[in-house]
C-alpha positions as CSV (number, residue, x, y, z in Angstrom):
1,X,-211.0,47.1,104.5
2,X,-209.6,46.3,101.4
3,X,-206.8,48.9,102.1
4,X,-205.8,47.2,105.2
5,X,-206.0,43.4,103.0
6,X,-204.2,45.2,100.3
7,X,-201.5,46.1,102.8
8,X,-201.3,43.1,105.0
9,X,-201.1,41.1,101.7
10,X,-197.7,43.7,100.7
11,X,-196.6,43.3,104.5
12,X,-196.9,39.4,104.3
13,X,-195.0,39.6,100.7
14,X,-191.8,41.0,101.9
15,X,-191.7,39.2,104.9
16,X,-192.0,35.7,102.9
17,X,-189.8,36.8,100.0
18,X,-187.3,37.9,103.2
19,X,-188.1,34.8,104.9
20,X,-188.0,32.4,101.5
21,X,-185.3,29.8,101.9
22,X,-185.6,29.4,106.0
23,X,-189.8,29.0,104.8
24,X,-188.8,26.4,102.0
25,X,-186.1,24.3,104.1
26,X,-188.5,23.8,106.9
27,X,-190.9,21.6,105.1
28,X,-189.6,18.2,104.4
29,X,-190.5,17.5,101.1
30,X,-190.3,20.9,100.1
31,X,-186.4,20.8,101.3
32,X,-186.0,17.8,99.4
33,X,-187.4,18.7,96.4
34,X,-184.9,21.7,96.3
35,X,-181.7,19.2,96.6
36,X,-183.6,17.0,93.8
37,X,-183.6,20.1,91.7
38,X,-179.8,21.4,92.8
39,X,-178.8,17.8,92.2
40,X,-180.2,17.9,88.5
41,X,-179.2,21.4,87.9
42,X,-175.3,20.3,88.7
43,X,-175.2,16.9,87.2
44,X,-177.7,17.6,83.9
45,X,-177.0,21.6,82.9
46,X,-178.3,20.8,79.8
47,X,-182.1,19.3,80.9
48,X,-182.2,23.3,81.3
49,X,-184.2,23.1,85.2
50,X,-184.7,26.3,86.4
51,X,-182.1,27.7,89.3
52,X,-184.0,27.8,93.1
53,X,-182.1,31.0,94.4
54,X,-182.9,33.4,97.1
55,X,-185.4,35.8,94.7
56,X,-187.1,33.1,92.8
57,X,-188.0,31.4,96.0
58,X,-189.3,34.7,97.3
59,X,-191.0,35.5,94.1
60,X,-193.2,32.1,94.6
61,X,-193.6,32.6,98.0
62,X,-195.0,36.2,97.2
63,X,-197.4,35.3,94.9
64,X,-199.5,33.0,97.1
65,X,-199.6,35.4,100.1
66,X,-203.1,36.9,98.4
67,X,-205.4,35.9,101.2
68,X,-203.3,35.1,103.7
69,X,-202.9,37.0,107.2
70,X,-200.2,35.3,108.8
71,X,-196.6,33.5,107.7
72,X,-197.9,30.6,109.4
73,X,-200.7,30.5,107.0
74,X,-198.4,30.5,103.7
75,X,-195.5,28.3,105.8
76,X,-199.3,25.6,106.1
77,X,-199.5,25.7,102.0
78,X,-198.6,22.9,99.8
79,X,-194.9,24.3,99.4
80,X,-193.4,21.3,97.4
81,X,-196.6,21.8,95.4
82,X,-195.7,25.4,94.8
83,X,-192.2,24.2,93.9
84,X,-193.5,21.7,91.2
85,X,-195.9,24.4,89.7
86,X,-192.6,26.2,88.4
87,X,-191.9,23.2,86.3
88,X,-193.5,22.4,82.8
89,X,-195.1,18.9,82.8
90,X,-191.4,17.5,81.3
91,X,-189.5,18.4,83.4
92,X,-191.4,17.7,86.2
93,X,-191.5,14.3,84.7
94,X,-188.0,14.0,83.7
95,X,-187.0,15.3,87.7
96,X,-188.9,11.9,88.7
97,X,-186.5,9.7,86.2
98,X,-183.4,11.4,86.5
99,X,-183.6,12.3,90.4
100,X,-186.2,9.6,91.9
101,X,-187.2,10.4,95.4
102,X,-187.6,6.6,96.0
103,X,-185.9,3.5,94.8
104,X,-186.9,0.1,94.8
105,X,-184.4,-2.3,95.9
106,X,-184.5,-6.3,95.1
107,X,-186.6,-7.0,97.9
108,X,-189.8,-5.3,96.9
109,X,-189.1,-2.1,99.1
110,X,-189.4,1.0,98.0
111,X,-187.0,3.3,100.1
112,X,-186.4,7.0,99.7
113,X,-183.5,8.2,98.7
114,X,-181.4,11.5,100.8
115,X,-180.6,14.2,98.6
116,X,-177.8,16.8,99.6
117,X,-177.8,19.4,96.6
118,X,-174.5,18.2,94.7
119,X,-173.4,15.2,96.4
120,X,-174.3,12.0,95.7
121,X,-177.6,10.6,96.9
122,X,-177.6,8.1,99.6
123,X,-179.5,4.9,100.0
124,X,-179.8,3.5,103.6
125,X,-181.0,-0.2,103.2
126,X,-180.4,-3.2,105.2
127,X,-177.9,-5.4,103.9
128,X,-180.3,-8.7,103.6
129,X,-182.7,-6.1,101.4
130,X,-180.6,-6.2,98.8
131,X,-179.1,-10.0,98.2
132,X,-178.6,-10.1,94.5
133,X,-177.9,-6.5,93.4
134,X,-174.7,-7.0,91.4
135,X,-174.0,-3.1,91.1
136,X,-174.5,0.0,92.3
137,X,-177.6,1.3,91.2
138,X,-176.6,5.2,88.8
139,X,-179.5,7.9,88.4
140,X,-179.2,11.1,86.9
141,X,-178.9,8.9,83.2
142,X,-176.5,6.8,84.8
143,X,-174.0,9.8,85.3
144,X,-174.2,9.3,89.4
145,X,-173.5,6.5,91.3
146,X,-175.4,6.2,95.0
147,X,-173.5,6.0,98.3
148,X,-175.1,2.7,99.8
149,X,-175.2,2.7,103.4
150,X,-175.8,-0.6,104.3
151,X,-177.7,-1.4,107.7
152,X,-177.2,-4.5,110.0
153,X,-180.6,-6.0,111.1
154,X,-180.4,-2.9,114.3
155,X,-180.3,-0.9,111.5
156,X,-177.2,0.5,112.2
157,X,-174.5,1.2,109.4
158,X,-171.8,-1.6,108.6
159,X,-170.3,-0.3,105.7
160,X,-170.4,2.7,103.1
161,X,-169.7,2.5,99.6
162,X,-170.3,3.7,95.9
163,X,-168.8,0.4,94.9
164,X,-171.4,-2.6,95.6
165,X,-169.6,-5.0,93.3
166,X,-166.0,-4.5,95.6
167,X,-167.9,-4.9,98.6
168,X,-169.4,-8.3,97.7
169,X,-166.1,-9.6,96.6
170,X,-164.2,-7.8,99.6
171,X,-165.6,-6.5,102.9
172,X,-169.1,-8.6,103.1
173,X,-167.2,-11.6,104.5
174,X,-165.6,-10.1,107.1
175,X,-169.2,-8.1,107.8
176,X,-170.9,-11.5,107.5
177,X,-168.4,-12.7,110.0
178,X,-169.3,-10.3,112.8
179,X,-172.6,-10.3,112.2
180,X,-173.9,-13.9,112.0
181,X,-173.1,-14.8,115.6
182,X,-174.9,-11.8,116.9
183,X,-178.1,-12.2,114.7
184,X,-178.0,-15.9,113.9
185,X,-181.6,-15.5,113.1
186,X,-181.1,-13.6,109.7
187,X,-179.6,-14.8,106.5
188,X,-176.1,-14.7,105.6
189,X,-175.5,-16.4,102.4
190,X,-172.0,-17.1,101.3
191,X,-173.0,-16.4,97.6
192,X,-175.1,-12.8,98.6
193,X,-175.2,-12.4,94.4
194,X,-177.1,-15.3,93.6
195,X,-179.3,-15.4,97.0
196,X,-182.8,-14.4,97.9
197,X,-183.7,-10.6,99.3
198,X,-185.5,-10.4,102.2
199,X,-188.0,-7.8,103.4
200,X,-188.5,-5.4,106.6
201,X,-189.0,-8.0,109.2
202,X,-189.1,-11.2,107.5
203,X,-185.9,-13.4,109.0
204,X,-183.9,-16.3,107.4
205,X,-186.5,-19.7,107.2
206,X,-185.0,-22.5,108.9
């Protein structure tokens, strides 16, 4: 019996270092941890995180299919978990500062953030959720601006941009324009920079 564990465990092995990446990119916040850590690797080659590729993926992957009799059962572990465990307690730490998964914007909420390897990160937030942000918020030690995708009140995208300060002074009249007759309910201050946030839900008091 411990032949045929011994083999199914060296069976399961290559199939999950094979089957790595597609295992990894499955999993939500396993997939997103990955971007964090391509994002950092790009952007910060000097904070020295180690490079995700094809092997080292499969190398983790092997090492926890001791056990196991299935690739379901090692796609069901802890797979950001796994990812994490590669880094030392300082880096994990400095991934959290210089790649946050979630950001709190000036109306209390905290909203994750969508990494895409290289790119820049973008923050989808409704437009009264962040009333007196003067700029664009910069992570990765202020190297990397966010693209803001700014949400009416159906959550739907009125404008994209890297450059919050331009679209205050610019496009946010014409926006408010448009909007305020169709959702006369929310706010829509002339002065968004000195004006309150609102939450999720909470609409303009009379």
């Amino acid at each position: 019996h411990q032949a045929d564990s011994a083999d199914i465990a060296d069976a399961l092995a290559a199939a999950a270092r094979r089957n790595a990446r597609a295992i990894f990119s499955s999993d939500r916040k396993a997939a997103q941890l990955l971007e964090r850590l391509a994002f950092v690797r790009h952007h910060l080659p000097e904070k020295g995180f180690p490079e995700m590729d094809d092997d080292t993926l499969g190398e983790i992957l092997a090492r926890s299919c001791a056990g196991k009799r299935s690739l379901q059962q090692v796609k069901e572990l802890d797979l950001a978990g796994l990812l994490l465990g590669e880094l030392d307690w300082k880096l994990a730490r400095e991934l959290d500062e210089l790649a946050p998964e979630y950001i709190q914007v000036p109306s209390g909420s905290r909203i994750r953030l969508e990494y895409s390897g290289e790119k820049q990160p973008t923050l989808s937030v409704r437009l009264q959720e962040i009333f007196s942000w003067q700029q664009t918020p910069r992570i990765a030690g202020g190297r990397v601006p966010l693209v803001l995708e700014l949400l009416g009140p159906n959550f739907r995208p009125v404008q994209v941009t890297s450059d919050l300060a331009s679209f205050w002074r610019t496009t946010y009249f014409q926006v408010r324009k448009d909007l305020r007759v169709r959702y006369p309910k929310h706010s829509w201050p002339e002065d968004p920079l000195t004006a309150s946030p609102e939450a999720k839900g909470r609409r303009a008091r009379n």
